[in-house]
N, C-alpha and C positions, 0 to 999 in steps of 0.2 A: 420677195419684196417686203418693204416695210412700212409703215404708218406710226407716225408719230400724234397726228389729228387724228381721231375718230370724223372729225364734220368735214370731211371730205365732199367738193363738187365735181361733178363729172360733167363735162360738155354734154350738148346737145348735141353737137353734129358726130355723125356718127363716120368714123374711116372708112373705106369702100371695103378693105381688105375682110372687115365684119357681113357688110354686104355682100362677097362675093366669092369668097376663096378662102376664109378662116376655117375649119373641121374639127380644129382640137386644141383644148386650153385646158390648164394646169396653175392650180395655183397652191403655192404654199406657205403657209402661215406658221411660224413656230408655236407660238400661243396664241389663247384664244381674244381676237379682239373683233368684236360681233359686231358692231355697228361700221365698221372699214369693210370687214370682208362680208357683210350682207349688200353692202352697196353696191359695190364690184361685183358680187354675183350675180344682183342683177341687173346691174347694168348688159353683161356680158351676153345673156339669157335672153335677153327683152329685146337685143338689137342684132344678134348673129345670126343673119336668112340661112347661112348652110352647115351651120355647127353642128357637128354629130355626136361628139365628147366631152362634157367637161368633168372635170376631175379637181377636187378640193381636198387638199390635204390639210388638217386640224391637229394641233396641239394641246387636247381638252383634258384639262384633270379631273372632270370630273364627269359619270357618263349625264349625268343631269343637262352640266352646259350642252355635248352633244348630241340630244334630243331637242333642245330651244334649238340649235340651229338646224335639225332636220325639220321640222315644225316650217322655220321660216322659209327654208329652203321650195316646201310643198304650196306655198302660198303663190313664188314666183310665178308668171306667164314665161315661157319658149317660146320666141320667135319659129323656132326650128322644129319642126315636130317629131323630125327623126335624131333630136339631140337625149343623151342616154346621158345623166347626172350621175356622179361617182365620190361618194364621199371614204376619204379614206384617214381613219381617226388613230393617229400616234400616243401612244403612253406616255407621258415627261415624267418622270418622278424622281423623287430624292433618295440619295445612295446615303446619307447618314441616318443608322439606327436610333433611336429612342422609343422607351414601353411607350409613350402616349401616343405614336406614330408610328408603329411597327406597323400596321395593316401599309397603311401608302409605300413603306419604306422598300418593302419587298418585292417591287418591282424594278427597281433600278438592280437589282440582284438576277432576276430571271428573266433579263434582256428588255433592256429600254429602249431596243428599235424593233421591239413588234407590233403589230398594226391590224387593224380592223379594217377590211373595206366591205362598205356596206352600199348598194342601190338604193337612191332613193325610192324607185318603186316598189321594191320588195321593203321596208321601212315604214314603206303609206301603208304594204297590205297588211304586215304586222301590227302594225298599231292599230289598226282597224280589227284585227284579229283581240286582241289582248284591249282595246278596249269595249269589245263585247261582253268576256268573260271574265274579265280582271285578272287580279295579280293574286290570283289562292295561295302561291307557296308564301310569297312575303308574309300572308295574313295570318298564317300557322303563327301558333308561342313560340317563344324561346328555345326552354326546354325542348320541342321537335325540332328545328332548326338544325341545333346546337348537335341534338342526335345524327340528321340528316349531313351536316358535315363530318362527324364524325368517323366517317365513312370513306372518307373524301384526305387523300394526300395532302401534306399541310399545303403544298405550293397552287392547290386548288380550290380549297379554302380559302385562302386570304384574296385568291382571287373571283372573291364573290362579294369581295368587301364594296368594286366599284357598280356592282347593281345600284343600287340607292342608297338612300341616308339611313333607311331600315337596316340594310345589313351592311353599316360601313366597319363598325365595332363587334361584328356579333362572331365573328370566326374567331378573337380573344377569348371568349368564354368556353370554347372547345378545350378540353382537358388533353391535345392527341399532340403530339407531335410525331409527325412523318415527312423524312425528308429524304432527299437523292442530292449528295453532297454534289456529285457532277452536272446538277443544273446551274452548280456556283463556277460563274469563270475563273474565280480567286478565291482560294482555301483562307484567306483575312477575310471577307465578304461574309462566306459561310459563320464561318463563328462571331462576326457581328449581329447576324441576325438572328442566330442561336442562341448567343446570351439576351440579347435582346428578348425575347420570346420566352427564356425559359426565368429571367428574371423580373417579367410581368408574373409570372406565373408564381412566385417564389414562394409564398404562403396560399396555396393551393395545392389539392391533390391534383397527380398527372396519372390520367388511365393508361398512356401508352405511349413509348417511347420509341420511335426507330431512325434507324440511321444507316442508310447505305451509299456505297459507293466503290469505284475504283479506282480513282484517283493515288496516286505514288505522294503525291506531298500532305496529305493525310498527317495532323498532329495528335498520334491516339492518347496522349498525354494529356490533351485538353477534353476530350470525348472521356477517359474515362474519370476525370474528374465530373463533368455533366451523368454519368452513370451512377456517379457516389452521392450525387443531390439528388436524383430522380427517385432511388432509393428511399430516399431522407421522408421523399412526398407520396411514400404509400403507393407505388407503382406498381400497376397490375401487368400490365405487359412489355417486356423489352425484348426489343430484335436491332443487333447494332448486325450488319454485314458490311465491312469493310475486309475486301479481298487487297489484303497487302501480299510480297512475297515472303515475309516471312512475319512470325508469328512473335514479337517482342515485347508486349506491353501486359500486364497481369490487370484481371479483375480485380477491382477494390474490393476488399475485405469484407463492406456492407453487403455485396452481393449475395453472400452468404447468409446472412440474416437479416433476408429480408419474409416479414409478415404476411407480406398483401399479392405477393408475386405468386402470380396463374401460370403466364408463358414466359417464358427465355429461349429466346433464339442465338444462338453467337454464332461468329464464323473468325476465325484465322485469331484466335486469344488462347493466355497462356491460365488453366485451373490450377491454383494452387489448392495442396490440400492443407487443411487448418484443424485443427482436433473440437472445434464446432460447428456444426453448421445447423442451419433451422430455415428451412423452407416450407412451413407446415402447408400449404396451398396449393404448391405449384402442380397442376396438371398435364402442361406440356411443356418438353424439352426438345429442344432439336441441337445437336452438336456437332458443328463442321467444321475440319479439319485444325483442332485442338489440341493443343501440346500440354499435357497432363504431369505438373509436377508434386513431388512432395520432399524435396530437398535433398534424396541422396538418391542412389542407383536405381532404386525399386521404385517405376511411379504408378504401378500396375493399382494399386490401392487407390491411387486420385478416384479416379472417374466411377470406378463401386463403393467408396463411402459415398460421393456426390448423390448417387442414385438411390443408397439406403436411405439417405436423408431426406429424401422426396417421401411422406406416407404416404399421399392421395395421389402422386405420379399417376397418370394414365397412357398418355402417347410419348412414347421417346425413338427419337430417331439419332444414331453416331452416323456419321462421316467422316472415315477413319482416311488416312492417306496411310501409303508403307515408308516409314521415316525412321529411321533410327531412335527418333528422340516422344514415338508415338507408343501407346501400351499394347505389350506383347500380347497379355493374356486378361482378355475383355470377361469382365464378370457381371452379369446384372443378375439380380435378384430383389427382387420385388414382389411384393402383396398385393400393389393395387393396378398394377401395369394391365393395361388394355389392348395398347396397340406397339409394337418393337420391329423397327424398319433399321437394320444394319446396313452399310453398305460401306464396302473399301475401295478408293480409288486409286488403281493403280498408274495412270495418267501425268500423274506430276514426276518433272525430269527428277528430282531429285529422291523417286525411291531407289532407284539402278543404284543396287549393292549394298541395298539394307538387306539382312542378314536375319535369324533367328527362327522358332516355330512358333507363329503365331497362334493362339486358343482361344474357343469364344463356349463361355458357360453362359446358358441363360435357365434360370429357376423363375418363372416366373406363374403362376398358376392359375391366372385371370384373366392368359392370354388368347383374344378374342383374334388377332390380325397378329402373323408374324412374317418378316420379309426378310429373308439373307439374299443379300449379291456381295461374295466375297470370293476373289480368285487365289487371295493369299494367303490364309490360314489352313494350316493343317487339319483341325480337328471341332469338329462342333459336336458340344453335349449336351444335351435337353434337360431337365427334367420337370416332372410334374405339370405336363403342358394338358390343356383341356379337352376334353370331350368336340366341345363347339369351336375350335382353332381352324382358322384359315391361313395354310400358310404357302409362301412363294421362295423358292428353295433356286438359286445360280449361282452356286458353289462348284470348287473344283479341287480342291482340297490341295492347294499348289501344287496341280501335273501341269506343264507345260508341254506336252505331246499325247492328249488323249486319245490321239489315234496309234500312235506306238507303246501302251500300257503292258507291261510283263509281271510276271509275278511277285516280283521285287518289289511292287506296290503296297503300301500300307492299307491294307482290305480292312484293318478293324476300326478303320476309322469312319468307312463309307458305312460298317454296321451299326457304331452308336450312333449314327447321325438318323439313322433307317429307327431304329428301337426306341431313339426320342420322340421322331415322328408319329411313332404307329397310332397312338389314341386321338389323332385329329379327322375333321369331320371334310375338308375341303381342301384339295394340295393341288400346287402347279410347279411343277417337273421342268426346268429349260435344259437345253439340249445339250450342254456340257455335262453337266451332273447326270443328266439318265445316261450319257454317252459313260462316265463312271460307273454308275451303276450296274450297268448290264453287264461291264469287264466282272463285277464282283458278283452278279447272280451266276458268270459259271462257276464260281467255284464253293459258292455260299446261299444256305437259303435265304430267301428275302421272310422279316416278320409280318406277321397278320395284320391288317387293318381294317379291323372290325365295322366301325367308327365310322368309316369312308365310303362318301356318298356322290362327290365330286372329284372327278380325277382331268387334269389338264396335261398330256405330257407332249412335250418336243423332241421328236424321236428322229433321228438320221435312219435314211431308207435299212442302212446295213445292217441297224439293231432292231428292226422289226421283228423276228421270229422271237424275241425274249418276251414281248406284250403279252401272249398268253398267261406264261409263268407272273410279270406284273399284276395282269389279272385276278388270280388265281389266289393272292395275298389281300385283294378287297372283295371277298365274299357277298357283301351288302350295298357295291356299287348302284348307283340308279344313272349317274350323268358320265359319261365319259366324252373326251375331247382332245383327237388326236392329230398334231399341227405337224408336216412333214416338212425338214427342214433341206434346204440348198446346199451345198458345200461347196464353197466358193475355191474355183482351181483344183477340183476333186470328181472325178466321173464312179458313183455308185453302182453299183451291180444291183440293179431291181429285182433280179429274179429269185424274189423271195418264198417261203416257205414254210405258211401257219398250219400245222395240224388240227384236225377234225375228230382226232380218234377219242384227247381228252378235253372236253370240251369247258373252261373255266364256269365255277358256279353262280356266278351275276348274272351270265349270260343265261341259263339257265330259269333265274327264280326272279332277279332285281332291276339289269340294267333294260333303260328305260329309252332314255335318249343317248345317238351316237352323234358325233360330229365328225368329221373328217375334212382338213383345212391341206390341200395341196397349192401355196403360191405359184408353182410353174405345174408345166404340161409337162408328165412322164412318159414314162416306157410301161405305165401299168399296175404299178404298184399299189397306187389308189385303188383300183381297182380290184386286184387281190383280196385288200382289207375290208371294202364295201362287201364281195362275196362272202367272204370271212363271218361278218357280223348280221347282217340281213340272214343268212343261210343258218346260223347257229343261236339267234337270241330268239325266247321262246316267246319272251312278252316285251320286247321290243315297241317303244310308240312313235317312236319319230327318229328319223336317220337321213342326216343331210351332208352330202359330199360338195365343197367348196373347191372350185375349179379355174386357176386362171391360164385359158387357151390363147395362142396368139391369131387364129387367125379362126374361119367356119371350119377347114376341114378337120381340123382338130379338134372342135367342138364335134363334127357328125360323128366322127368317132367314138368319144366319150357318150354321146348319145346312144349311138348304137352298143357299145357293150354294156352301157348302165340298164339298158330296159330289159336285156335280157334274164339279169339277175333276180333268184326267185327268194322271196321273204315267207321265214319260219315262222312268223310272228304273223295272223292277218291284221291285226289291228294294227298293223306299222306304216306310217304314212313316209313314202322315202319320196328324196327331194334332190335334184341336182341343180344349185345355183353356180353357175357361169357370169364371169363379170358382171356380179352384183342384179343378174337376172334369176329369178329362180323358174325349174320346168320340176312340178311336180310329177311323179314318176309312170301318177297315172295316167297325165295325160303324153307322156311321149308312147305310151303303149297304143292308143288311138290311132 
């Protein structure tokens, strides 16, 4: 309905249909005109004996108007006493950008038919809540504010503009821009309220840049133009992920020398390499799925000058895909590197029939954290890796049948990668790689690992008897933790077969804690291992078998042969947890 008077009269007599049969009314108002629809309300309210719902829908720009009229609304009398008030408050806002008007404008961009419905009674008790204690955050400065959204997705930010008049301007002053290009129904929309935003901002530093999305009509022509000004303004952090399918458009030149740059994140962009680059700050990189060039056949050089050119580099992560047009043979070398997470994914349709041997050198000697998952490279060479290295090794050195491995296998390669290792202090073994392994400990000794004090390995039931011999290479272990893996469409032979005669030296003088992680119920194996290590570790403190049974009697089971198991060690406290329950060992002996 509509009102062109606000001085609207409403008869006295009142319809019967209000008296005796009305339940439920709706009204809606595009904008807000307060003096028409207070009247109507309560006229509605004051004279309907059996209404049970009324529902007001508002068009308020601003949330001030809609609190006057929850206000007025709490003042009305109900006829009806079982009538339930429903106010539900619509966004209108303006779809054209301008700096002076970018807060309001960005609603019409993140959908102009979303809606607040709010009970008057819970309103009453809120207001009654908040005006006991007040409004603290509003009363915070700027500067925290400004920090507090800082935090905060730009698309969330601005919408904190419609709290009050305090904070209608104050998400402008935020240095951040963070956006999800797919909140924009129209790729035009997006970059009107981008420029908008980043041209308030134009003679100001910007702390952080991001930009994601998955959208196919994506103009990264215009994006990286916004990346060559961001630059300009002293930008500490940039993360653009836009997952297009292919990789077309090159960093601008600035990117390379930029001063102020901490982090850079990219995803699906093309590094050119430039014979300068100066990133004196940046401490973390992450790189996914980049196509590294430097103008003629050989781009292998891109992505290890980029890295030398990092000195205070700390965390760098590659996300390599297997593409023809990605580098064959990965070099990092680094001074200041802390943390180095590789990973190749072999997943994208378009590696099927990329071709070559792939190679990954890593010299990096301050390596605190190091992670390979790569199924594709032939060959991993270490060096100079540290004392205090934690590292996470699911490699396969490209066999695609590690269960049919013959001698024809390149075994010196599963050794440099073993001899790079050796001086780390904390390693976890996944179950393709120790499944190589073991192929190469028959025929080759495994190196020492002095160093090693944590061992994680995922061992197939079938490679169990080699554990000793693993063993026997970390002399100084204290924690070991061994996770039995499933073979999916594969029936293992459990009847395995650890000797007693030579008993590894951890066990012996160091290891301390055992774990033992069986996800299904066996034929025993577990069990073996538990005897195995209770029966032979001499200082042994803690030993717990993780067990998931499908039903009790496969629990009493397990019960009954765990208890009977006798511990070398007195001080060892062994433990059987069953789905997420644990029976310590001493009490099933009771």
């Amino acid at each position: 309905m509509e009102y062109k008077n606000e001085q609207m009269m409403l008869s006295s007599s009142v319809p019967e249909c209000l008296i005796s049969s009305m339940e439920y009314v709706e009204m809606k108002i595009p904008i807000n005109q307060a003096g028409a629809e207070s009247k109507l309300v309560k006229y509605f309210l004051e004279n309907s004996a059996v209404l049970k719902k009324f529902m007001l829908r508002l068009g308020c720009s601003e949330m001030d108007e809609e609190s006057v009229i929850f206000m007025d609304l709490l003042k009305f009398r109900r006829y009806s006493a079982s009538c339930e008030v429903v106010v539900e408050s619509v966004e209108a806002y303006p779809t054209m950008i301008h700096s002076e008007s970018v807060g309001a404008a960005i609603f019409g961009f993140f959908g102009s038919e979303e809606s607040s419905i709010t009970c008057l009674e819970c309103f009453s008790q809120k207001r009654n809540q908040m005006s006991n204690r007040g409004d603290r955050i509003s009363s915070l400065p700027d500067d925290l504010l400004c920090q507090i959204l800082s935090n905060l997705p730009t698309k969330n930010a601005v919408s904190t503009s419609i709290l009050s008049t305090r904070w209608r301007n104050l998400w402008l002053s935020n240095p951040l821009f963070d956006i999800d290009i797919d909140d924009f129904d129209d790729f035009d929309d997006f970059v009107s309220f981008a420029s908008g935003f980043l041209d308030f901002h134009k003679d100001s530093c910007l702390h952080k840049f991001k930009i994601f999305g998955k959208r196919k009509d994506v103009s990264m022509c215009t994006i990286m133009w916004w990346l060559h000004n961001a630059v300009k303004r002293k930008i500490r952090h940039l993360d653009v992920e836009c997952y297009l399918e292919h990789a077309i458009d090159m960093v601008p030149l600035s990117r390379y020398l930029s001063e102020t740059l901490v982090s850079l994140r990219l995803n699906c962009l093309v590094l050119v390499c430039f014979e300068f680059v100066s990133l004196p700050n940046l401490k973390v990189m992450h790189l996914e799925e980049i196509i590294y060039s430097d103008g003629d056949d050989d781009d292998d050089d891109t992505l290890e000058n980029f890295i030398s050119s990092c000195p205070v580099l700390e965390d760098l992560t590659v996300v390599r895909i297997v593409d023809e047009t990605d580098v064959k043979v990965l070099r990092v070398r680094s001074q200041s590197l802390n943390s180095l997470k590789i990973v190749v994914d072999c997943t994208k349709e378009w590696c099927i029939g990329a071709n070559g041997d792939w190679k990954v050198f890593i010299d990096a000697p301050r390596l605190a954290y190091l992670s390979l998952t790569d199924t594709y490279s032939v060959s991993f060479e270490i060096s100079n890796l540290g004392s205090s290295a934690e590292v996470d090794i699911d490699v396969s050195f490209k066999v695609n049948k590690i269960w049919d491995l013959d001698d024809s296998f390149e075994r010196s390669n599963v050794g440099k990668l073993l001899t790079g290792l050796s001086s780390v202090r904390d390693m976890t073994i996944r179950e393709t790689t120790l499944k190589i392994m073991c192929h190469y400990l028959k025929h080759e000794p495994m190196p020492q690992f002095h160093n090693m004090t944590r061992l994680q390995v995922d061992f197939y039931i079938s490679d169990l008897e080699m554990l000793p011999g693993i063993l026997e290479s970390c002399p100084n272990l204290k924690l070991l933790v061994v996770d039995l893996q499933k073979v999916r469409g594969r029936v293992e032979n459990e009847e395995i077969s650890l000797s007693a005669s030579s008993v590894p030296k951890c066990l012996q003088s160091s290891l301390e804690d055992v774990a033992i992680i069986r996800p299904n119920y066996g034929n025993g194996a577990e069990m073996k291992l538990s005897k195995y290590f209770l029966e032979n570790s001499l200082v042994l403190k803690r030993f717990t078998l993780y067990m998931d049974c499908d039903n009790e009697e496969q629990e009493n089971i397990i019960f009954e042969q765990f208890e009977t198991v006798q511990r070398r060690s007195s001080a060892c406290e062994a433990s059987l947890v069953v789905r997420d329950m644990m029976y310590p060992l001493s009490e099933l002996m009771l």
